[in-house]
C-alpha positions as CSV (number, residue, x, y, z in Angstrom):
1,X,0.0,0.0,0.0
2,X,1.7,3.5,-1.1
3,X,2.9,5.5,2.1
4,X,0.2,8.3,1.5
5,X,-2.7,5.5,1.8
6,X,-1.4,4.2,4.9
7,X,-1.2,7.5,6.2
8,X,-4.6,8.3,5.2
9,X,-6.1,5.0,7.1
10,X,-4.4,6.0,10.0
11,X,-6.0,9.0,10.5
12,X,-9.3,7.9,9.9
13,X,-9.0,4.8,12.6
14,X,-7.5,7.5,14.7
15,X,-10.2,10.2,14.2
16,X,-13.0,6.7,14.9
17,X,-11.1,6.0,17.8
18,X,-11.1,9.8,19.3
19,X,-15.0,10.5,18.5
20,X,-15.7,7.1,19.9
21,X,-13.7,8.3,23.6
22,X,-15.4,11.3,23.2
23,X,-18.7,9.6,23.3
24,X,-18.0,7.3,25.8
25,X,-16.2,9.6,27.8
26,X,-18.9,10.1,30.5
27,X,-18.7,8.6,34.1
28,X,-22.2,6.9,32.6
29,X,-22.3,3.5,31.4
30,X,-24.9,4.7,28.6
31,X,-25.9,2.2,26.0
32,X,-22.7,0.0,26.4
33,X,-24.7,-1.5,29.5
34,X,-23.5,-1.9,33.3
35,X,-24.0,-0.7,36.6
36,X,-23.7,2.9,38.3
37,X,-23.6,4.0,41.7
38,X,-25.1,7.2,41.4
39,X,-25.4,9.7,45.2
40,X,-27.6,12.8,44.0
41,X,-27.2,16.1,46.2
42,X,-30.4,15.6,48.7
43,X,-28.8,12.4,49.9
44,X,-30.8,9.8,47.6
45,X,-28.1,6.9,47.0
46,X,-29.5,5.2,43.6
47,X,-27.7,2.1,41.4
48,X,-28.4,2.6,37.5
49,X,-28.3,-0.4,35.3
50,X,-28.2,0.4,31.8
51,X,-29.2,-1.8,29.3
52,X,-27.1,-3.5,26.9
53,X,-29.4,-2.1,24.2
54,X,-29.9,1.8,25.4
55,X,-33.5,1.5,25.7
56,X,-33.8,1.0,29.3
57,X,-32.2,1.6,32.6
58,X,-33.2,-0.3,35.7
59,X,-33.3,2.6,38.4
60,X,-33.0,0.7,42.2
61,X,-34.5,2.9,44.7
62,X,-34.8,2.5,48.5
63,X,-35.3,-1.0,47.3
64,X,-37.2,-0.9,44.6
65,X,-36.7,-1.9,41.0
66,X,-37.9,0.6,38.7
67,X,-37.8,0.3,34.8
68,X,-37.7,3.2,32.8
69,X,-37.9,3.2,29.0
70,X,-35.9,6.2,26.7
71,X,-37.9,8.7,26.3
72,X,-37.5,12.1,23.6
73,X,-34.9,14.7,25.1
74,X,-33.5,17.7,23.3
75,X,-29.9,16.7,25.1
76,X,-28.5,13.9,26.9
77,X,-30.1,10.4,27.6
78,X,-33.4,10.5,29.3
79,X,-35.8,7.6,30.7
80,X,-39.3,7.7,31.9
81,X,-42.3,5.9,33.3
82,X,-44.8,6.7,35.8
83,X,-43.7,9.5,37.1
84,X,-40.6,8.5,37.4
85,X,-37.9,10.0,35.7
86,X,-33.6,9.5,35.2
87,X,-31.9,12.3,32.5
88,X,-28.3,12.2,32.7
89,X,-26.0,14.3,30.5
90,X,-22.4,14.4,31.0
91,X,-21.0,13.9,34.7
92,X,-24.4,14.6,35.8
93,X,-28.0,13.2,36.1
94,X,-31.4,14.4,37.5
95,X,-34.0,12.0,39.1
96,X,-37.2,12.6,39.5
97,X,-39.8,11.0,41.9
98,X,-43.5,11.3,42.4
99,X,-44.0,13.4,45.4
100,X,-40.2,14.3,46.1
101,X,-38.4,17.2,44.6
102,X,-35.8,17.2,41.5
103,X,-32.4,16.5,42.4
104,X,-29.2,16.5,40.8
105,X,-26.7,13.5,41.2
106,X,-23.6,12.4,39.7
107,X,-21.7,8.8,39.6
108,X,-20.7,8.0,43.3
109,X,-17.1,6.6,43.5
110,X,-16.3,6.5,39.9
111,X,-19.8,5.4,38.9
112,X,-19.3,1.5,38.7
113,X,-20.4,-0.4,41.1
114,X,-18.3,-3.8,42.4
């Protein structure tokens, strides 16, 4: 292959490679799937398991399991049902329950959990 292709593939794999960290550069395991330990600002402690697909997280809550399905945001990755409510965008995420107040959280430790 002449020098100037090589050169050329290069940069492309290394242009993939940097858009690709910059997507998956959040604390949040997004669509790849996996656990996060998420501590929000009024004290709530939550663990976030993304689905392998994106089109879910399982939100544990004082116990509870809670699925949430993607739902249309403008920005960032947001999940809804019943009142419920996850929306995380960069290193930080806002839940919502019925009868309690916004908060803001972010990933607790690193975000993954053991």
């Amino acid at each position: 292959m002449p020098e100037s292709n090589v050169d050329h593939s290069l940069s492309a794999v290394t242009g993939t490679l940097l858009v690709a960290l910059a997507l998956g550069g959040s604390a949040w395991a997004g669509g790849g799937g996996g656990e996060t330990a998420v501590t929000c600002d009024d004290g709530t402690r939550l663990s976030v398991d993304h689905a392998a697909d994106g089109h879910t997280v399982t939100v544990i809550f004082e116990g509870e399991e809670i699925v949430l399905r993607r739902a249309r945001a403008a920005s960032g990755a947001r999940y809804a049902s019943n009142g419920h409510e996850y929306w995380e965008k960069g290193e930080t995420s806002l839940w919502t329950f019925p009868g309690r107040a916004v908060t803001l959280c972010r990933p607790a430790d690193g975000g993954k959990n053991p």
